[in-house]
Residue frames as a rotation matrix with the C-alpha (Angstrom) as fourth column:
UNK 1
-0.319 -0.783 0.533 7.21
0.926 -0.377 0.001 0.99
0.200 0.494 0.846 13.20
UNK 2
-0.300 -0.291 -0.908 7.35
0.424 -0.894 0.147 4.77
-0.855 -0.341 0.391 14.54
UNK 3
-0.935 -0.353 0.041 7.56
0.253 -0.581 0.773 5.39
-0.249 0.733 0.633 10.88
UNK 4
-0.530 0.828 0.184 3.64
0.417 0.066 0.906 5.19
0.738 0.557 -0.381 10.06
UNK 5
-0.523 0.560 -0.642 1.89
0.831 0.169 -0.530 6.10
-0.188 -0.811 -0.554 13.77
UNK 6
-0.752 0.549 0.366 -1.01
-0.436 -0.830 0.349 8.23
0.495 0.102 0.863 14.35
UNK 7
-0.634 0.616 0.468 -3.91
-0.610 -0.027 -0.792 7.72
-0.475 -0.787 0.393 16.19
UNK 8
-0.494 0.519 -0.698 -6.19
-0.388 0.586 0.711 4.76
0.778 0.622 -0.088 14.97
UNK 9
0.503 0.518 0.691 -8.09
-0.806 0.571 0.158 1.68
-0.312 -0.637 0.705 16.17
UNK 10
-0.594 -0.693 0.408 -6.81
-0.495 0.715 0.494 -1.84
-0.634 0.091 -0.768 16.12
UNK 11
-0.145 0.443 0.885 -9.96
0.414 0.840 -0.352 -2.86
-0.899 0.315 -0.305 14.08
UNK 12
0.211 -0.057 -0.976 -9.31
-0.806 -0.575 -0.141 -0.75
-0.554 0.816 -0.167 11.10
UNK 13
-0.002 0.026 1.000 -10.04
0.209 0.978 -0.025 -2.36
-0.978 0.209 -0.007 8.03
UNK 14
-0.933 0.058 0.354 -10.32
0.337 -0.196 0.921 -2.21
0.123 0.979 0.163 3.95
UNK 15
-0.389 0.896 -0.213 -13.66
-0.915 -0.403 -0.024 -0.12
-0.107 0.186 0.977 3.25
UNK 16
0.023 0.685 -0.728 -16.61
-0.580 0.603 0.548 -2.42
0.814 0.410 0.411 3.47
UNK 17
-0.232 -0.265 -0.936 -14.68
0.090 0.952 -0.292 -5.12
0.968 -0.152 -0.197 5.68
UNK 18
0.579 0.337 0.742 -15.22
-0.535 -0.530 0.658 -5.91
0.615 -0.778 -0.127 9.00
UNK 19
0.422 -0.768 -0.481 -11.76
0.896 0.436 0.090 -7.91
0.141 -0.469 0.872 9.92
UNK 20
0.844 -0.480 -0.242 -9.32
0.006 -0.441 0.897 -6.82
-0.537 -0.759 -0.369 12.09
UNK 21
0.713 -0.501 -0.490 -6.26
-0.505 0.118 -0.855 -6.21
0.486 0.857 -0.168 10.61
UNK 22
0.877 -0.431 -0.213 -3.41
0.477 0.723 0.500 -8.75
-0.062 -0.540 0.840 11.57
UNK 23
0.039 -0.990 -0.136 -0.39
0.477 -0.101 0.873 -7.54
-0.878 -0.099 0.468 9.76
UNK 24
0.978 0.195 -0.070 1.04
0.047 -0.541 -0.839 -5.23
-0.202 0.818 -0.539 6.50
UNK 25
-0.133 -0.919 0.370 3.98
0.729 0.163 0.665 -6.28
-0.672 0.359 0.648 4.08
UNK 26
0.875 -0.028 -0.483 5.04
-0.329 -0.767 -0.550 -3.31
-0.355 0.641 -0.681 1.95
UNK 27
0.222 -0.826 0.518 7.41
0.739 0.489 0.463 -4.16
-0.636 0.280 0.719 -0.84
UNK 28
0.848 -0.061 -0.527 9.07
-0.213 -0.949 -0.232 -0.80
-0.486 0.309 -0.818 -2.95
UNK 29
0.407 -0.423 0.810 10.91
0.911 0.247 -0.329 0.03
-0.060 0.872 0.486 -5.50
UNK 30
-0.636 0.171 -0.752 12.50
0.412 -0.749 -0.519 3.34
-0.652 -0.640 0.406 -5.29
UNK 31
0.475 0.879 -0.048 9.97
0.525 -0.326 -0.786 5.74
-0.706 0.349 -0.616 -7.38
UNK 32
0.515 -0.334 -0.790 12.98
-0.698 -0.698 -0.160 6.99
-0.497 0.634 -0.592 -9.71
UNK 33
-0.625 -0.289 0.725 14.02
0.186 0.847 0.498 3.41
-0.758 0.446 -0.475 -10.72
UNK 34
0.135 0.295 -0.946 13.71
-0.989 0.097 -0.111 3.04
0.059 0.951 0.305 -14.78
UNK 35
0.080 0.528 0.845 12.24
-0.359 0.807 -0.470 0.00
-0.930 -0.266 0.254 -15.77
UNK 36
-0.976 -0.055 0.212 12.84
0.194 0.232 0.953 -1.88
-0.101 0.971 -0.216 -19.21
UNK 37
-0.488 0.863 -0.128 9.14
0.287 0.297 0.910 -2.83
0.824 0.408 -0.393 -19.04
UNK 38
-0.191 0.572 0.798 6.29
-0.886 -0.450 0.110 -1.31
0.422 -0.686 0.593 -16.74
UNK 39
-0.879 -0.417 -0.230 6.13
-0.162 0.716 -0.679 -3.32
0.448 -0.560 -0.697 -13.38
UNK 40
-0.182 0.973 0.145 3.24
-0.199 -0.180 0.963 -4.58
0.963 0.147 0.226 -12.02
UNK 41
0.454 0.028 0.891 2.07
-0.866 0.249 0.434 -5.01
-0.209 -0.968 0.137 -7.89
UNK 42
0.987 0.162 -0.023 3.23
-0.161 0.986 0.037 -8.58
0.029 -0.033 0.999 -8.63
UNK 43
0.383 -0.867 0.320 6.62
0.663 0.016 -0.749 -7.62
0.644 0.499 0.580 -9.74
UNK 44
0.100 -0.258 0.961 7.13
-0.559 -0.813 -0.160 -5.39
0.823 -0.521 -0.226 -7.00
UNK 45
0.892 0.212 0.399 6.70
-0.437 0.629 0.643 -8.51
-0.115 -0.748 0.654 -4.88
UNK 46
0.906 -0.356 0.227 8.99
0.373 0.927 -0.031 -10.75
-0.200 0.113 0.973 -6.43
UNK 47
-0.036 -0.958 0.284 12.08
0.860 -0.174 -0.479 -8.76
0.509 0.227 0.830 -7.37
UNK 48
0.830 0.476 0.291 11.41
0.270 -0.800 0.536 -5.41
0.488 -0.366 -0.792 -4.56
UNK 49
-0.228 -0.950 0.213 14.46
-0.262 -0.151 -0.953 -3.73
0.938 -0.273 -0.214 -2.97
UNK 50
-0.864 0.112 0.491 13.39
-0.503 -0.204 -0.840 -2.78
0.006 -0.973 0.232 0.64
UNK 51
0.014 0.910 -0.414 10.12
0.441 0.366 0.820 -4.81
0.898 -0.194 -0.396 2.19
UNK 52
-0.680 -0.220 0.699 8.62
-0.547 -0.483 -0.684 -3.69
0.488 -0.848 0.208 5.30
UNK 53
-0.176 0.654 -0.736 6.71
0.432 0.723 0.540 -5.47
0.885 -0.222 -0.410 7.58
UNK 54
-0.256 0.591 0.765 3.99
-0.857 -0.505 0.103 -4.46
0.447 -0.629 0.636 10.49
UNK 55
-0.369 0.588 -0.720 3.52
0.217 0.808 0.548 -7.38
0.904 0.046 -0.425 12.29
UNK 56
-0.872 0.302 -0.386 1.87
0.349 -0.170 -0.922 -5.76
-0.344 -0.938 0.043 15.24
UNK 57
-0.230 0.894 0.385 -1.81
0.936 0.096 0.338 -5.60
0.265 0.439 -0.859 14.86
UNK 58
0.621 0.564 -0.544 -2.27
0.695 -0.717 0.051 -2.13
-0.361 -0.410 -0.837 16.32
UNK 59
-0.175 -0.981 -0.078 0.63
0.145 -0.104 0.984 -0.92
-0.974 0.161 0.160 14.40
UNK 60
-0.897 -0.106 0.429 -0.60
0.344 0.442 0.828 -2.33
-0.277 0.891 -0.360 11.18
UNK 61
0.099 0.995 0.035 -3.97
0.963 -0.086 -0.255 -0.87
-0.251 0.059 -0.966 11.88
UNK 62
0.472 0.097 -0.876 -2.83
0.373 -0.923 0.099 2.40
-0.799 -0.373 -0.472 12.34
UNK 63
-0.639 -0.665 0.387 -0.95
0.327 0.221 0.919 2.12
-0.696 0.714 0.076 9.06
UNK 64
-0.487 0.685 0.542 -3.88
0.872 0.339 0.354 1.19
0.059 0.644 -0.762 7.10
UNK 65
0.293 0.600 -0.744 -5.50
0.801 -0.579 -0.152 4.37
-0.522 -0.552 -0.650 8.46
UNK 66
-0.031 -0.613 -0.789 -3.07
0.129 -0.786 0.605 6.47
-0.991 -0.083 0.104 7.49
UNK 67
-0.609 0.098 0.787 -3.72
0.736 0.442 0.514 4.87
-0.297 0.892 -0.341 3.70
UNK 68
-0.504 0.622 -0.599 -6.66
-0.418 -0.783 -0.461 6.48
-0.756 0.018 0.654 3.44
UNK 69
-0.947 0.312 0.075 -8.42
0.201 0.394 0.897 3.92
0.251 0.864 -0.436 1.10
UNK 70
-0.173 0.872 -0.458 -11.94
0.721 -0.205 -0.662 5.18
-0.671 -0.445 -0.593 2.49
UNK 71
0.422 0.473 -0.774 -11.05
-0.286 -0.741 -0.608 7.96
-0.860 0.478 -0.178 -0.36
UNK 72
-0.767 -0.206 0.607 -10.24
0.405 0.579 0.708 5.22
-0.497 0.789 -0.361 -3.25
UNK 73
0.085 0.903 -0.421 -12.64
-0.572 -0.301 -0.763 6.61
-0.816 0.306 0.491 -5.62
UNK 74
0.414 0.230 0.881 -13.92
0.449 0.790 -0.417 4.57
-0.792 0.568 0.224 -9.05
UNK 75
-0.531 -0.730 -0.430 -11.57
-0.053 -0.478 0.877 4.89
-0.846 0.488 0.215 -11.67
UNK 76
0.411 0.596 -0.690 -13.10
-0.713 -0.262 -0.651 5.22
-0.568 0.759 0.318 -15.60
UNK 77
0.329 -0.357 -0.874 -10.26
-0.753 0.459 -0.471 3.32
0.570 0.813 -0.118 -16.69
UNK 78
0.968 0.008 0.250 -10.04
-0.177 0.728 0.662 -0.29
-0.177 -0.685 0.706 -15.14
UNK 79
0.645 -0.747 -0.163 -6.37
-0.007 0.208 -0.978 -0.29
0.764 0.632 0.129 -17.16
UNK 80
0.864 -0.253 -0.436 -3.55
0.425 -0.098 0.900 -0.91
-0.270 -0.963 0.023 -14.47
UNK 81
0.830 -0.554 -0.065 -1.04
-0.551 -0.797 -0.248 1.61
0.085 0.242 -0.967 -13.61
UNK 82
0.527 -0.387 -0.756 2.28
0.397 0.899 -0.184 0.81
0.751 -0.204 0.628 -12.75
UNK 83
0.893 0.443 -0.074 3.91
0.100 -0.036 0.994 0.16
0.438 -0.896 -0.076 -9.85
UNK 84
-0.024 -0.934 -0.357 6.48
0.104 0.352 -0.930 0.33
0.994 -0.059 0.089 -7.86
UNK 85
-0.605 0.213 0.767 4.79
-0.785 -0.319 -0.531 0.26
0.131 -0.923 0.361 -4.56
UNK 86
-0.112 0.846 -0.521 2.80
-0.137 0.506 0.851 -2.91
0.984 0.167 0.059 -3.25
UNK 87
-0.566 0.209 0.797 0.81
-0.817 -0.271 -0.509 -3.22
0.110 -0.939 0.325 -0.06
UNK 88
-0.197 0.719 -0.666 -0.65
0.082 0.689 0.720 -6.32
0.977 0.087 -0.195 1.05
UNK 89
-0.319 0.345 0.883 -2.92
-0.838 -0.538 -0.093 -6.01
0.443 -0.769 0.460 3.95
UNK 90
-0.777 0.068 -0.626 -3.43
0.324 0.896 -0.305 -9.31
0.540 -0.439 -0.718 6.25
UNK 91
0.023 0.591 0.807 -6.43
-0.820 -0.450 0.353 -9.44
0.571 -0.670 0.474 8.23
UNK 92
-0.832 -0.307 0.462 -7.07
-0.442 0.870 -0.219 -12.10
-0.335 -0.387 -0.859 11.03
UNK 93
0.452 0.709 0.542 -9.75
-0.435 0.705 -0.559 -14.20
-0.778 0.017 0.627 9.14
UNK 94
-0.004 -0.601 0.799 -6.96
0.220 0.779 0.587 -14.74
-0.975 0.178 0.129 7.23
UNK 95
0.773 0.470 0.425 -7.95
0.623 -0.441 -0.646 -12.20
-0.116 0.765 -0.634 4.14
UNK 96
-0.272 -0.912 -0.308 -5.66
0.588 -0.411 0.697 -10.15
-0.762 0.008 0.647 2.30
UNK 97
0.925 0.380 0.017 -6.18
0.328 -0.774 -0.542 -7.03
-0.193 0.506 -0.841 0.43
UNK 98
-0.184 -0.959 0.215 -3.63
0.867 -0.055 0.496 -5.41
-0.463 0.278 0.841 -2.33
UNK 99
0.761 0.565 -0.318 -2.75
0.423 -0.804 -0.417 -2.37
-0.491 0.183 -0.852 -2.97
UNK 100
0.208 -0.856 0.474 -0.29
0.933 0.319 0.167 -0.84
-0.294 0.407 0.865 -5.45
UNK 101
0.715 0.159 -0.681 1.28
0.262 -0.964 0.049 2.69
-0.649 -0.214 -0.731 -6.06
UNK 102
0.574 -0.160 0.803 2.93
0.773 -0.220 -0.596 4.59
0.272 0.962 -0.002 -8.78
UNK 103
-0.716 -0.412 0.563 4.56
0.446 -0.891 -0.085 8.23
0.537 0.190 0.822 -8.67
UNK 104
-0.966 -0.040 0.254 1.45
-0.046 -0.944 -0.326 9.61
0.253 -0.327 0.911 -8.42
UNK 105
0.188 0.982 -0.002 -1.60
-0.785 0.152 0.600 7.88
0.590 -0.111 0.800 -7.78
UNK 106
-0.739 0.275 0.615 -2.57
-0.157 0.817 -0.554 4.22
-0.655 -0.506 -0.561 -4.83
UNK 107
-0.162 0.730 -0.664 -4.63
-0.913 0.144 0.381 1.94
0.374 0.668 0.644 -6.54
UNK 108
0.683 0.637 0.356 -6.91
-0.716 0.680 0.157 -1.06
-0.142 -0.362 0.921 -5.62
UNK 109
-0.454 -0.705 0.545 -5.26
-0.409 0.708 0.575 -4.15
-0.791 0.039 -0.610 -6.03
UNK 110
0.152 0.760 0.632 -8.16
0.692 0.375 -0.617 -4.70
-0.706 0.531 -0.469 -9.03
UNK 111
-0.907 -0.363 0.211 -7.23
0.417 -0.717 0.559 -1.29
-0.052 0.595 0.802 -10.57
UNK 112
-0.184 0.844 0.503 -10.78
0.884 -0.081 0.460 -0.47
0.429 0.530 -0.731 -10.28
UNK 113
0.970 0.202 -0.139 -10.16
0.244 -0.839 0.486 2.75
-0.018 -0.505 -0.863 -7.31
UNK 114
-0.063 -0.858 0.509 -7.61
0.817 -0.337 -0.467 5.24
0.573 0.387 0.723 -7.34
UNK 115
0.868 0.090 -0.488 -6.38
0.229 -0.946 0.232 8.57
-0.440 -0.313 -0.842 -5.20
UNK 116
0.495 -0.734 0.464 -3.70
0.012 -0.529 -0.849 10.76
0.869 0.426 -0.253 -5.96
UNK 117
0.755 -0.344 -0.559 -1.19
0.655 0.361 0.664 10.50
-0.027 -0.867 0.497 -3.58
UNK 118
0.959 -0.044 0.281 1.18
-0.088 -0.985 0.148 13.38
0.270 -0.167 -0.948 -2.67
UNK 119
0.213 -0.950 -0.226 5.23
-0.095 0.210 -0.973 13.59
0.972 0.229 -0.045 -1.65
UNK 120
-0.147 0.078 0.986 4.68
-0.924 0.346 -0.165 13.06
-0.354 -0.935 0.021 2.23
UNK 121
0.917 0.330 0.222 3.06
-0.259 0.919 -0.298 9.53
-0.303 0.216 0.928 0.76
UNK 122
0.381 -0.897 -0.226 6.75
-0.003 0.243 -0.970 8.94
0.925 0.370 0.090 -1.60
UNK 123
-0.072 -0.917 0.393 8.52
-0.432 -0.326 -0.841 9.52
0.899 -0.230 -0.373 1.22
UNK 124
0.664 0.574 0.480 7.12
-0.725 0.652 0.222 7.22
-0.186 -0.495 0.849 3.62
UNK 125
0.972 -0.049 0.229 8.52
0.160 0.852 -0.499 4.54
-0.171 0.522 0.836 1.50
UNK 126
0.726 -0.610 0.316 11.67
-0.176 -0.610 -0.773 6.61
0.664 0.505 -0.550 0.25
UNK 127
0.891 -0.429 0.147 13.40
-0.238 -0.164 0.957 5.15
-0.387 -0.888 -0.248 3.75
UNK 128
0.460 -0.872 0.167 16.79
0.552 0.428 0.715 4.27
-0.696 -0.236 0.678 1.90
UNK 129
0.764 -0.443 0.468 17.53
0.644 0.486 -0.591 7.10
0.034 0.753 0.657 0.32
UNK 130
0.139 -0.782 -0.608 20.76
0.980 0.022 0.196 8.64
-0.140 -0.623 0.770 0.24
């Protein structure tokens, strides 16, 4: 997808890891949808308007990059936020890493790291509206 490129490698990974990445499913909500009840990365899966998929590994790498989870930093509160963004990262050993986004903050898929994300980031995602 055009929509995410930038310069990368194809072995970009989650901080720490050393897999390649295979592929990235993004599932969204838009970010001004009202919710009876706060939604969680899980619920963004299962009931998500738009999904995107990366299934080109150099594609999907260059994605991840763009993430910036290298500046996830340790949150105080382990409490998850909610979501209406989820990111699941494939790698090829067959790992998967989640990640979930609010308004205004990306969080781990653990809730334990957190950045602040900005309205270039919303709008990324934002691809159906009118």
């Amino acid at each position: 997808m055009a929509l995410f490129l930038a310069t990368s490698s194809a072995a970009a990974a989650e901080p720490g890891s050393h897999a390649a990445v295979s592929k990235v499913k993004a599932y969204f909500f838009s970010w001004d949808v009202l919710t009876p009840t706060r939604l969680s990365a899980e619920d963004v899966v299962r009931g998500s308007d738009i999904v995107i998929e990366i299934n080109d590994p150099v594609s999907a790498a260059i994605f991840v990059e763009w993430l910036r989870l290298d500046e996830l930093a340790i949150r105080k509160s382990h409490e998850p936020g909610e979501a209406r963004l989820t990111i699941d990262i494939l790698y090829q050993d067959g790992s998967r890493s989640r990640y979930y986004a609010n308004d205004f903050t990306l969080f781990s898929g653990d809730s334990t790291r957190s950045r602040p994300i900005d309205q270039e980031f919303r709008d990324r995602f934002d691809i159906a509206r009118k």
